[in-house]
C-alpha positions in Angstrom: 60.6 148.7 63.3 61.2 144.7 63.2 64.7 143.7 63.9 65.9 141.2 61.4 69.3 140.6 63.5 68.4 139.2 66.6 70.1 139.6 70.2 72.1 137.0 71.6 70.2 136.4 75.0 72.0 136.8 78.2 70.4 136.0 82.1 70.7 140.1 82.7 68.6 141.4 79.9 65.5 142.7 80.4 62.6 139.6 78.8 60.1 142.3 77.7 62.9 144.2 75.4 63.9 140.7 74.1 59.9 139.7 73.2 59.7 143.4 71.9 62.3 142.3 69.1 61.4 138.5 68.9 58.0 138.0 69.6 58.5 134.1 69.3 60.0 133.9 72.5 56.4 134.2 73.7 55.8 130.6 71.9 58.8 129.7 74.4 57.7 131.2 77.2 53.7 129.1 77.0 55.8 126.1 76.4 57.6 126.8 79.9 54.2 127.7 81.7 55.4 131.1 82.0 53.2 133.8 82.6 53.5 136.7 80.0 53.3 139.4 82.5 57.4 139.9 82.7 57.2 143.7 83.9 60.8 144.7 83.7 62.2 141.6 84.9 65.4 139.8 83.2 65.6 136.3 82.3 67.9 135.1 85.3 64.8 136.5 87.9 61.8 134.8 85.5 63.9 132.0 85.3 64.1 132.0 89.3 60.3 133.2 89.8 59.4 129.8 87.4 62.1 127.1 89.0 63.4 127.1 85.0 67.4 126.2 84.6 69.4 128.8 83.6 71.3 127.1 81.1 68.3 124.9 79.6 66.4 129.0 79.6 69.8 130.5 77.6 69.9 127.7 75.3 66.5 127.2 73.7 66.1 131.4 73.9 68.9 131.5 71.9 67.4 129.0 69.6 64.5 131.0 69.1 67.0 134.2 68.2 68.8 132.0 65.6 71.9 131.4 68.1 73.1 127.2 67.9 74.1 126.2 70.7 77.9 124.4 71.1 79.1 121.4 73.4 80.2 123.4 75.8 76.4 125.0 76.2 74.8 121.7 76.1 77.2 120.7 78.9 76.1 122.9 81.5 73.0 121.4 81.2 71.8 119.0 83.9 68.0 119.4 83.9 66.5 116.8 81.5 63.0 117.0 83.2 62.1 120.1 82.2 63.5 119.9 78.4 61.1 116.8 78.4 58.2 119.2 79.9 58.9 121.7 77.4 58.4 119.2 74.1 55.5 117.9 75.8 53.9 121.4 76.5 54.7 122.0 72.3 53.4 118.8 72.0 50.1 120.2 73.0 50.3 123.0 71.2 50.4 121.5 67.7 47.5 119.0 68.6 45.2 121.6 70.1 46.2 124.5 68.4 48.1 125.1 65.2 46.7 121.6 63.6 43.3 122.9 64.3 43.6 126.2 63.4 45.3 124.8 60.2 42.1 122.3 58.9 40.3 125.6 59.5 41.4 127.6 57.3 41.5 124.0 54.9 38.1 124.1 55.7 37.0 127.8 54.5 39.7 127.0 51.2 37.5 123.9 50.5 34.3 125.9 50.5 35.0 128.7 48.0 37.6 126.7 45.9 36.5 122.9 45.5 39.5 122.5 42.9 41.4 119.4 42.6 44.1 121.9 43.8 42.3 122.3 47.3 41.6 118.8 47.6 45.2 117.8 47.1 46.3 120.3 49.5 43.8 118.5 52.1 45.1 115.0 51.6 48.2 116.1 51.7 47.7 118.0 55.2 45.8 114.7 56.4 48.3 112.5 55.8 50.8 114.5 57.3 49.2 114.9 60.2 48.8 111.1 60.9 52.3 110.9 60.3 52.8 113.9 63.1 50.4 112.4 65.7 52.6 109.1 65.0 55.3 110.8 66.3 54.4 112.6 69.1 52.1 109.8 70.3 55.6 107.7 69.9 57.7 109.7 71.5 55.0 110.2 74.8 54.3 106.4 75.7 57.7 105.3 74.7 60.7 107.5 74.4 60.0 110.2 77.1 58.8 107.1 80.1 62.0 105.8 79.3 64.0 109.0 79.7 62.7 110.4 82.9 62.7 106.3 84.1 66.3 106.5 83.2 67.6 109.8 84.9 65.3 108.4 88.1 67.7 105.0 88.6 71.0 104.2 88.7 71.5 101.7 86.2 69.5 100.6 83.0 66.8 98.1 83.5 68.2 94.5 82.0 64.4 94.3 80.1 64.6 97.4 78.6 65.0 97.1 75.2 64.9 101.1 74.1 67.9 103.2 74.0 68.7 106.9 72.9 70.4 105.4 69.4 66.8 103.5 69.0 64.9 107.0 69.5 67.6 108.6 67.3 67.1 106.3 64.5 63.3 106.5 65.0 63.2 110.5 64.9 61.3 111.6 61.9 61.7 114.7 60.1 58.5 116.4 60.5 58.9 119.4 59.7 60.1 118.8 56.2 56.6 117.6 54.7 55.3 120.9 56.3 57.8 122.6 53.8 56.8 120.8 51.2 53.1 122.0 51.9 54.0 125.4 52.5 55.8 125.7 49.1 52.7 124.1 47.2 50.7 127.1 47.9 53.5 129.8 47.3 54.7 128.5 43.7 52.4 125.9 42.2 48.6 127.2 43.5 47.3 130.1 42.2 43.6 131.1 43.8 41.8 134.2 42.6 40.7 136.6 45.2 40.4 135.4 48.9 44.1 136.8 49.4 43.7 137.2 53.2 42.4 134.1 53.6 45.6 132.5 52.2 47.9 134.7 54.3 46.3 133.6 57.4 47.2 130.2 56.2 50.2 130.4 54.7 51.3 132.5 58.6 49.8 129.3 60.8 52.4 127.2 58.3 55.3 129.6 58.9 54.3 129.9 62.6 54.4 125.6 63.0 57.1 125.2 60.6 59.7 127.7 62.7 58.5 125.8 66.1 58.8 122.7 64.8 62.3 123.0 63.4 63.0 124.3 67.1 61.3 121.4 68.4 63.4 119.3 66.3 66.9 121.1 67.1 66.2 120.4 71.3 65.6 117.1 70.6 68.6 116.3 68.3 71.3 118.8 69.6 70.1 118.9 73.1 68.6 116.0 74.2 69.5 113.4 72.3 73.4 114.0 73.7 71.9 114.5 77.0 70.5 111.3 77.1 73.3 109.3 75.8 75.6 110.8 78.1 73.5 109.8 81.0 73.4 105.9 79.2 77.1 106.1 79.5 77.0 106.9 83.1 74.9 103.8 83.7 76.2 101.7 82.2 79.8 102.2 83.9 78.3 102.7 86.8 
């Protein structure tokens, strides 16, 4: 039977009992480069097997349960490589395969519904995705070189004119606008027939909405912090 609580994940539980009751821990998992295959390991040997950190594993697991994480969580963390590896990994995944899969099923509405309704939905997915591919494509060639440039020195670059407060004010909310479209088709479209073709839809938004907001979390309550912290260090050092 689906759990709706969800466990709080510890580094001596067994991984396939926690995927049993959350299966989104498997989106975590691809975004480590973790092989699904867990036989009846627990998380403190598949973090050992896969050179993950502990803490960084705990944390964003526990995101994934519903858990938030507090300062003194985020302050065992000291591996900001691999929290940057992990957004870039989901990175992938909503260019290559949720956004795709999405415009898909767009597609197929289009073709048996060519309402202004459909047509609306379509600009409005476009246009978000722009916005999306903005983002990310901002965050790769600007934000991320300067974060793993940054944890690789020992003081900040004079010419460097970026900072974590420039990437904080620059973060976009992009999950929101997914919302937005998510809520169009559940109280303003009605379609007749063709019902499993909208719940295959309306599940790829659910599915990218809940790893976004995820995706969103590590960068704001994880990162972000992270970063500054190691600013501060440079520049009194």
């Amino acid at each position: 039977m689906y759990q709706t609580h969800k466990t709080y994940i510890k580094l001596d539980m067994k991984m396939s009992d926690l995927i049993n009751e959350n299966y989104s821990l498997l989106m975590l998992l691809e975004h480590l480069d973790i092989d699904f295959a867990v036989g009846d390991k627990t998380v403190s040997q598949i973090c050992k097997e896969n050179f993950i950190n502990q803490s960084v594993f705990l944390v964003v697991s526990n995101l994934y349960n519903g858990f938030y994480p507090n300062k003194g969580d985020i302050h065992l963390i000291d591996d900001i490589p691999i929290i940057i590896r992990l957004l870039k990994n989901s990175h992938r995944f909503y260019k290559e395969d949720k956004y795709p899969e999405i415009k898909e099923y767009l597609i197929k509405l289009h073709d048996k519904h060519n309402t202004e309704d459909i047509m609306l939905i379509e600009k409005f997915f476009n246009d978000y995705f722009e916005e999306v591919l903005e983002h990310l494509d901002y965050e790769e060639k600007i934000a991320f070189p300067y974060f793993c440039q940054l944890i690789e020195t020992e003081t900040i670059q004079q010419e460097s004119n970026f900072s974590a407060r420039e990437y904080k004010e620059h973060h976009s909310d992009i999950e929101t606008k997914l919302t937005d479209l998510k809520n169009l088709m559940l109280k303003h479209i009605a379609l007749k027939n063709d019902l499993p073709l909208r719940r295959k839809f309306l599940y790829c938004l659910f599915e990218l909405e809940f790893d976004l907001n995820i995706h969103s979390m590590i960068e704001e309550m994880i990162l972000l912090p992270l970063i500054t912290k190691v600013e501060k260090q440079r520049l009194n050092g």
